[in-house]
C-alpha positions in Angstrom: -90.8 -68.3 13.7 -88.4 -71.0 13.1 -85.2 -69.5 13.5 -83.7 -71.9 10.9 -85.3 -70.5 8.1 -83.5 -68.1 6.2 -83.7 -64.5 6.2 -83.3 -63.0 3.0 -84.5 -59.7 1.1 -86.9 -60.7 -1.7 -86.6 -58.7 -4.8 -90.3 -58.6 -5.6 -93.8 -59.9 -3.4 -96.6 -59.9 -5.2 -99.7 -60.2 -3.5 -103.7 -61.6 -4.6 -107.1 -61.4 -3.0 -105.8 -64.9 -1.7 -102.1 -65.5 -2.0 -99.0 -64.5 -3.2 -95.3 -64.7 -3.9 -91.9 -63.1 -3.5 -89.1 -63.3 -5.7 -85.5 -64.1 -4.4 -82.9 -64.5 -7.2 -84.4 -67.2 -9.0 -86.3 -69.1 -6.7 -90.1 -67.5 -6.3 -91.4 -68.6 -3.0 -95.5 -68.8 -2.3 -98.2 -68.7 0.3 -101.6 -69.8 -0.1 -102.8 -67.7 3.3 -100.9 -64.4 4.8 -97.8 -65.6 6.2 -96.5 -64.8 9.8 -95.7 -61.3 10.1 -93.8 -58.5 12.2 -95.3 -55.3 12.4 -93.4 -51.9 12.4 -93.4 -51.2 16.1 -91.9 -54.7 16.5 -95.1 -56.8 17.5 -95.0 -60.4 15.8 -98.5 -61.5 14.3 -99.5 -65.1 13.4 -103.3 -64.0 11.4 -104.3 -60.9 9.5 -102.3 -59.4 6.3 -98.9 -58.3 6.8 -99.4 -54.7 7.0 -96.4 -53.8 4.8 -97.9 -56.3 2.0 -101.4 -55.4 1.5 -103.7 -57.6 -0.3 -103.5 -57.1 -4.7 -99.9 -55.4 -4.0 -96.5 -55.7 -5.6 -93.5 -54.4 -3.3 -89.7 -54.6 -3.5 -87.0 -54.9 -1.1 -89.1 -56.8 1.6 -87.5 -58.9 4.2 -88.6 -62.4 4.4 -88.1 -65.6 5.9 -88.2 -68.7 3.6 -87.3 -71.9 2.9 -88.1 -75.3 1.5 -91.4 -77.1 2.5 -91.1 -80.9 2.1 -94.7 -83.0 2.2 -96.0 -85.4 0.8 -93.0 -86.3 -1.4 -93.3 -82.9 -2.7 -91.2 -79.7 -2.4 -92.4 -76.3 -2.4 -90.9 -73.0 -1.7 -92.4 -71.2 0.9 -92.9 -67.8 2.9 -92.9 -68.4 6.4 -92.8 -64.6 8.0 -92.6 -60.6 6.5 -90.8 -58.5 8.7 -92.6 -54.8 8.2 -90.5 -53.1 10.9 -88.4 -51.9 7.7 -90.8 -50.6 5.2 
């Protein structure tokens, strides 16, 4: 995980068959695949679903890292990593 990302607690993730989102303040940030995850005993994962965000899911007060994603002349906010050793 890139440390510089910021580490914030989203207010709502939502989750679909493919994707999702999670809502910080304003801003909703988005993946397209399961994002980079850290299971509950502490064990970082870079495939598979985190296991605290489950596929077709909605769940509050998850800890996230996101940020900005700039490509392409385009800007889009972005999940990075879900940190389950909390839920």
């Amino acid at each position: 995980m890139d440390s510089t990302r910021q580490i914030v607690t989203a207010d709502r993730c939502d989750t679909g068959e493919v994707g999702g989102s999670c809502i910080v303040g304003g801003t909703t940030y988005g993946f397209e695949s399961p994002p980079n995850w850290t299971d509950s005993g502490g064990v970082f994962h870079d495939t598979g679903w985190p296991a605290c965000l489950p596929q077709m899911s909605s769940v509050k007060g998850l800890r996230i890292a996101a940020d900005w994603l700039y490509l392409d002349g385009g800007a889009w906010a972005t999940v990075f990593w879900v940190d389950c050793r909390s839920q």
